[in-house]
N, C-alpha and C positions, 0 to 999 in steps of 0.2 A: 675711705671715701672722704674727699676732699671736700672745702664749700664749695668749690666752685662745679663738681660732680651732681651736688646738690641742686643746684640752679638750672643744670640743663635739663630742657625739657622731655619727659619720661613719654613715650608713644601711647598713643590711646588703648591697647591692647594691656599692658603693665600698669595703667592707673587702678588707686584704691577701688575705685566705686565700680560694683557689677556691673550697672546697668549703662555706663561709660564702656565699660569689655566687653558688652554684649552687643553695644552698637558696634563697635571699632571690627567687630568680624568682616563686616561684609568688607572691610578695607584693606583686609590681610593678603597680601600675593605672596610671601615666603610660606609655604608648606611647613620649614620646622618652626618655626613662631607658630604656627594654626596647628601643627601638630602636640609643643608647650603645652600651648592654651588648653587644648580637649584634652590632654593629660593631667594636667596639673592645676589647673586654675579653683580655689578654695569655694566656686559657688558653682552648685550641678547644673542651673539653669544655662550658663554661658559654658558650660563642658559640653551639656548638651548642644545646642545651638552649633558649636565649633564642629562636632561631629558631622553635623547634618552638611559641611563643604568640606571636610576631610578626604583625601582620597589616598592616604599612606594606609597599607593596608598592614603595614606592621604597627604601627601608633595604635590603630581600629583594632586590630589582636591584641594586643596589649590594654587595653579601655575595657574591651569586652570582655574578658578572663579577671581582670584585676579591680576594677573599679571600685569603690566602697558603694557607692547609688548605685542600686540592680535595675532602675530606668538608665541609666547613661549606660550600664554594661547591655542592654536588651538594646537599644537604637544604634551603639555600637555593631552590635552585632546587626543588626538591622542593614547598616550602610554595607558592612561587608557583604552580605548577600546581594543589595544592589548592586554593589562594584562589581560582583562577580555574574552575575546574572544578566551583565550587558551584552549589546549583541554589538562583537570588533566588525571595524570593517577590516575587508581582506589586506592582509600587509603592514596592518596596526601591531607593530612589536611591543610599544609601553603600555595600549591597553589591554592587550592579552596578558603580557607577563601582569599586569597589575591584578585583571581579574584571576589567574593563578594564586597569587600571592592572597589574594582574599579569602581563594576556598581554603589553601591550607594552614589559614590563621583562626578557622573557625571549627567548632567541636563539636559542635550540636547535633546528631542526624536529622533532626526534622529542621532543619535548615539547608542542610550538606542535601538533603534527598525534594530542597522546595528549589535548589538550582543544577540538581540533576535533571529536571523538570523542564527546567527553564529556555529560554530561546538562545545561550550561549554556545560558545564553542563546543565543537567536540571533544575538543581534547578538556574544558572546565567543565566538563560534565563528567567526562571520564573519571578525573581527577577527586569529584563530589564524591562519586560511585565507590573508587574507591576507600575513600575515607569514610563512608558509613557504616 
């Protein structure tokens, strides 16, 4: 890293200070930057926070299974069930396949059986069912 690599200005998301990354969320439109961030960022309050606009439902399985904070891995899991517990409209291919992708990123039965439940698709319900 050069000085002059130095000098250039680092985006709000990558500065030292938490509470500098915890605002800089609501500013994030790249998915994997906001995806980074709720993986990886050294302070749970801004993993958390990240979480809560996440919609990668494999980032969200990966957070919720692995996390070191069993709050960030619980609201993780949390999102996933909202993602998946949505109700598509008809002909909605990226939000079906996404709410798919949420059920089978999640392990828990009483989650897998609170969006069997739930007002979603047949077929993410089916899918809950079976993984319980």
């Amino acid at each position: 890293m050069g000085l002059l690599d130095k000098l250039k200005p680092q985006p709000r998301w990558k500065h030292v200070d938490p509470a500098v990354r915890l605002d800089a969320i609501r500013e994030l439109d790249d998915p994997a930057e906001l995806a980074l961030l709720a993986e990886s960022d050294p302070d749970a309050k801004v993993r958390r926070a990240a979480i809560l606009v996440l919609s990668d439902a494999a980032a969200l399985g990966r957070i919720a299974s692995a996390d070191a904070d069993a709050d960030v891995r619980d609201r993780a899991a949390d999102r996933l069930v909202t993602l998946a517990s949505r109700t598509t409209a008809e002909g909605d291919a990226a939000a079906a396949a996404t709410a798919l992708d949420a059920v089978r990123a999640l392990t828990e039965p009483r989650r897998l059986s609170t969006i069997a439940k739930s007002e979603a698709s047949d077929a993410v319900r089916a899918e809950a069912l079976t993984r319980i």
